[in-house]
N, C-alpha and C positions, 0 to 999 in steps of 0.2 A: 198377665191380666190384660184384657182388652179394653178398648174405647167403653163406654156407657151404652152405646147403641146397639154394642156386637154383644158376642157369646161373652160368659166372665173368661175360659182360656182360650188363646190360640191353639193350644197343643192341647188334646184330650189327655185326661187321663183316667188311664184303663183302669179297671176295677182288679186287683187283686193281680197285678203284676210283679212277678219275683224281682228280687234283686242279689244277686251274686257278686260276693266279695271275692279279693284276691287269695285269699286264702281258701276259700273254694273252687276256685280258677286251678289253683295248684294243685289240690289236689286230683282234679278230672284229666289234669296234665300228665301228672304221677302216674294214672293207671294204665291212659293209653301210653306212653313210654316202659310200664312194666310188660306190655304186652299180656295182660291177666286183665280182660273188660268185664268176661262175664261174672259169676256168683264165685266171688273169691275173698281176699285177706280184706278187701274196705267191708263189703257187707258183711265179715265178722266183728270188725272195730264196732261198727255203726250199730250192730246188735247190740254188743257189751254196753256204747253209749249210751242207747236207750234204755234198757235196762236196771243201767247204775241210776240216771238219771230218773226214772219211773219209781226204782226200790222195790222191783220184782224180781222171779229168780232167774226170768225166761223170757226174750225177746225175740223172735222168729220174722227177717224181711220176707217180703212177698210183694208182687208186682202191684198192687193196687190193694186199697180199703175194702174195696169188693171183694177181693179175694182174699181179706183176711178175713172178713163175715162168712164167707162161704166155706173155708175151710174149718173155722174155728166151731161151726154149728156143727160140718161132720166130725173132729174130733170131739164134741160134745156127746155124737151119738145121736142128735137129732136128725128124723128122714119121716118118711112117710107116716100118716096117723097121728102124726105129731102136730101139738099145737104151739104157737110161739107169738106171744103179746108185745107187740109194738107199738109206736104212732104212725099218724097218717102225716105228722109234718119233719116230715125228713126227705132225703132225696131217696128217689124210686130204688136207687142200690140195698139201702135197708132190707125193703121186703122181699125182693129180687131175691136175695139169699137164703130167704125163707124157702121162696120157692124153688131155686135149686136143687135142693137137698128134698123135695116133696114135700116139704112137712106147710102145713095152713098156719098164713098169718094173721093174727087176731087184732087187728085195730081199735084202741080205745083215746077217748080226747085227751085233748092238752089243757093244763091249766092257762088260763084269758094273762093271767102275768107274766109268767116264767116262761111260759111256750113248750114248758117237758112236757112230759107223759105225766097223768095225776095217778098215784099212787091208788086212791082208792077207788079208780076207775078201775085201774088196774086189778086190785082184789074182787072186783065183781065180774071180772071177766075170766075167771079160772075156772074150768072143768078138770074132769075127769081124762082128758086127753092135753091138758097143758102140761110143756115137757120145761119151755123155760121161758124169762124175760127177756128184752131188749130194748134197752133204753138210750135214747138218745140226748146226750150231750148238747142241742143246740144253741150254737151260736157263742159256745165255748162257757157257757152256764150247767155249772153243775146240776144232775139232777138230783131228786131227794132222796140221795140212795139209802140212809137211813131205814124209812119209811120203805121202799123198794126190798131192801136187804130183809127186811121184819116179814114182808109178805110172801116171797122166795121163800124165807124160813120155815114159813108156819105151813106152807104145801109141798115141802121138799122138789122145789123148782133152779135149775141152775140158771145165773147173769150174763148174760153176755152185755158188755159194754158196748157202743157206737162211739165211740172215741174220734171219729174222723176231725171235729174239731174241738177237741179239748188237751192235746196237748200241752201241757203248761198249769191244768185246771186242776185244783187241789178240792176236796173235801174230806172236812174235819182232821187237819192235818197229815191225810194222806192222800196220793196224785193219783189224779185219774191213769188207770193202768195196774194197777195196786190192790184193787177196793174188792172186785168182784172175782169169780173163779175166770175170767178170759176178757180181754180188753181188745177194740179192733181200731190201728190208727192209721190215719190218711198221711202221703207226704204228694198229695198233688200240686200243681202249679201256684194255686191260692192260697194253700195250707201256712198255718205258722212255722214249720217245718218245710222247705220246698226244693223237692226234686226232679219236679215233671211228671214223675208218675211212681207210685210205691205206695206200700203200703205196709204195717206191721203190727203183730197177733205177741201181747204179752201177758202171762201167766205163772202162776206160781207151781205148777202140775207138770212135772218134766214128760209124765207119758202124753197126756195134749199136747206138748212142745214138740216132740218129738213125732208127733201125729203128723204138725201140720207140715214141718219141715220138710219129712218125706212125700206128702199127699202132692208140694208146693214146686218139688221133683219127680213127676211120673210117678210115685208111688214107690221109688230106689230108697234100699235101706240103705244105702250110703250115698250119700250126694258128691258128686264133680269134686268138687273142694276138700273134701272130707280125705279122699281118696288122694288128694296129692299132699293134703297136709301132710296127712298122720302117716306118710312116707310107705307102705307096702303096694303093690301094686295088685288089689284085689278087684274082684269082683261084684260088681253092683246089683244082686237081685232088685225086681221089683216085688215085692211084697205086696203091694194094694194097686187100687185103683188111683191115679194119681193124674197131675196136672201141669202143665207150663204156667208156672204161679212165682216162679222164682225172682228177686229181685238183683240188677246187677250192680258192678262195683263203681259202673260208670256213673248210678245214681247215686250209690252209697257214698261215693264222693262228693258230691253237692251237701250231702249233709253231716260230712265230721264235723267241720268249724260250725254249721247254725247249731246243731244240737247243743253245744257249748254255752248255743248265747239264749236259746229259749225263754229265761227268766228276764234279762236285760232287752229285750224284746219286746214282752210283757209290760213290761213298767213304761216302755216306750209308746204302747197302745194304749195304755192306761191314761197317757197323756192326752193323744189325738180324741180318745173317748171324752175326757173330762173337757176338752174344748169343744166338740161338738154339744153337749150338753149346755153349753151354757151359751154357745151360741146360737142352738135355734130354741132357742128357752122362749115362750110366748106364742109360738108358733102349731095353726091344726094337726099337731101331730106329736104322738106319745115317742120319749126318746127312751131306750133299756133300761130296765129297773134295777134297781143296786144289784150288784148280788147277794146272797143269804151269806148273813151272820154265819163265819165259820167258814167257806165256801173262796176259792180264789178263782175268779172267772178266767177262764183263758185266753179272751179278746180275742177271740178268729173274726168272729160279723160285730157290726153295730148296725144292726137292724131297727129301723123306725117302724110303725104304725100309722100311716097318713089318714087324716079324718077327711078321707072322701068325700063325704054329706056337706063339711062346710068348704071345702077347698072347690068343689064342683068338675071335678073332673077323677074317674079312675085308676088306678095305681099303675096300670100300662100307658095311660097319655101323661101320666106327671113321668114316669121313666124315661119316655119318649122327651117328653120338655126339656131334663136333666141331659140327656146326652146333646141335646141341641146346642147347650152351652156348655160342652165339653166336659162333662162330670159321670163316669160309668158308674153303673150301678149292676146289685143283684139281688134274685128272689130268692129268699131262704123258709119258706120253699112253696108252690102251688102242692095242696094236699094229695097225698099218694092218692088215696078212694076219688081224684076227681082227673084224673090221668087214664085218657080211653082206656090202654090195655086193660090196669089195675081194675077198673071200674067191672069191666064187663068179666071178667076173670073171678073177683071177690064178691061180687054181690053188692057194694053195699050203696046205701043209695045216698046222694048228694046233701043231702038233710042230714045224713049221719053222727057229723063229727061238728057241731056249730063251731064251737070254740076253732077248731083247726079251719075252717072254712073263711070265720070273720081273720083271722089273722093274714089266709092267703091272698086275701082277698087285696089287704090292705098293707101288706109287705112290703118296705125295700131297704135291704142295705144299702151302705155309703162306703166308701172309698177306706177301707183300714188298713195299714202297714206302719210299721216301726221308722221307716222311709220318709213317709209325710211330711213336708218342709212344713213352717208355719205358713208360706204362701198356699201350699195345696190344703192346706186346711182351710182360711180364711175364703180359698175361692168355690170348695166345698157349699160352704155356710152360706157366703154371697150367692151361691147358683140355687139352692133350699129355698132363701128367702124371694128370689127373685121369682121361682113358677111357682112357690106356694101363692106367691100373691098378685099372680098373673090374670 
């Protein structure tokens, strides 16, 4: 902490900077000494982890969240003519994947508390060309898959999950990854899970699993590994159209020990969260609303709501203010329909989605990790109070 005069730190700190133990160390050690870097014996461990840990039958790694959304929509069978209901406050990868595959994304608002997708937006938004949902997980807040799961039902629609930040995230006693027929999870640099880059498609449906695996390798019904595991020296047709999607062992390594600790993690954000709360408690701005009865938040963001009107300034110059005094931050998220491409692409017009607009508007995460000393929290709280009330 500095002088009174100066920033609260001398040293920034970064928003959503990993931190690797030794026992991850070791194992990234392990693989370049096996000589086996690419898609081999760690990215099958790191499956099984996830999996066991999720209480699915099926976890498939793949190079990015992106590419488990996109593979998992074409092992759904969605593509052109096809409709698929999402929001507009999620990161532009969401509907990107819509688009990949041809199929039109259907954007409907968020509830003004929770910031998911509202269920019964969602049921007025189904045609006769709606193939399935996509709901997003933000900010590691269950959504109401309940409600969600009952409206699928009643129009024979399949789920696809946006899991990229629910990791860890339970409803109704069972974790996100679990719940619906395909779940899609992020292990990027910020994630609760972090490998730099990865991502992974879990399901209880071995021919989807099976889909995305090979789709995730050029389209090979036998992948690299496969073929040196199971010891015969055969041949690898391509059977489909497929992709460089596969994840390697070098990432798979960063995450045998975190997977491990994902719940203890958890309780660890649970903390930094319950101190932010009560420290900017009084202050123009709405701090995350509990989670729902039943529901185990996952703590990726701790995203505020800054009350612009009385603070006098908008949510890019208080951003701006915050890093001045060495506190990073980030936006979870500027709404997909107000992103040139998406905009001019979809149609929809800036008025569209309120609910999603007033929140982009007024968005910023804060600094959350399991890591957080209580100095980087207290100088958190100290930098809040100090351009709130600049």
């Amino acid at each position: 902490m500095t002088t009174p005069g100066g920033p609260v730190r001398d040293e920034a700190l970064v928003f959503g900077q990993p931190v690797f133990d030794e026992d991850a160390i070791a194992e990234v050690v392990d693989t370049i000494r096996s000589g086996w870097v690419g898609t081999g014996p760690k990215v099958a461990r790191f499956e099984e982890l996830v999996a066991e840990y999720v209480g699915c039958e099926h976890a498939v790694a793949v190079s990015s969240c992106s590419a488990a959304l996109h593979l998992a929509l074409l092992a759904l069978g969605i593509g052109p003519g096809d409709e698929v209901i999402t929001t507009p406050l999620t990161f532009v990868a969401t509907v990107n994947a819509i688009l990949h595959v041809g199929a039109t994304p259907v954007l409907v608002d968020v509830d003004r508390a929770t910031q998911n997708v509202d269920p019964e937006l969602v049921a007025g938004a189904i045609t006769d060309r709606t193939r399935a949902l996509l709901p997003v997980h933000l900010a590691g807040r269950p959504c109401d898959m309940d409600a969600l799961g009952k409206v699928a039902a009643g129009h024979g629609l399949l789920v696809l999950e946006d899991g990229a930040h629910a990791l860890g995230g339970e409803y109704r006693g069972t974790r996100i990854g679990a719940i619906s027929d395909v779940t899609a999870f992020s292990f990027y640099a910020t994630k609760n899970v972090a490998l730099g880059e990865g991502g992974m498609v879990t399901t209880n449906r071995s021919d989807w699993a099976t889909a995305v695996r090979s789709a995730s390798q050029h389209g090979l019904a036998v992948t690299p590994w496969e073929r040196v595991s199971t010891g015969p020296a055969t041949r690898s047709p391509a059977t489909g159209l497929g992709f460089k999607y596969n994840l390697t062992d070098l990432h798979a390594a960063l995450g045998l020990s975190q997977i491990r600790r994902v719940d203890a993690w958890r309780a660890a954000r649970d903390d930094v969260c319950a101190a932010y709360d009560a420290g900017l408690a009084g202050l123009p701005l709405e701090t995350p609303a509990p989670a729902e009865p039943g529901t185990v938040h996952a703590r990726h963001l701790y995203p505020v709501l800054l009350d612009v009107e009385a603070i006098g300034r908008d949510r890019d110059r208080i951003r701006r203010d915050l890093q001045a005094q060495g506190i990073g931050t980030g936006i979870h998220y500027n709404p997909v329909h107000l992103q040139p491409y998406h905009a001019a692409r979809l149609g929809y017009a800036p008025t569209d989605f309120p609910n999603a607009r007033w929140i982009g508007e007024r968005t910023i995460s804060l600094p959350l990790s399991p890591f957080l000393s209580a100095d980087d929290v207290a100088d958190v709280i100290a930098a809040v109070h100090r351009v709130v009330a600049a």
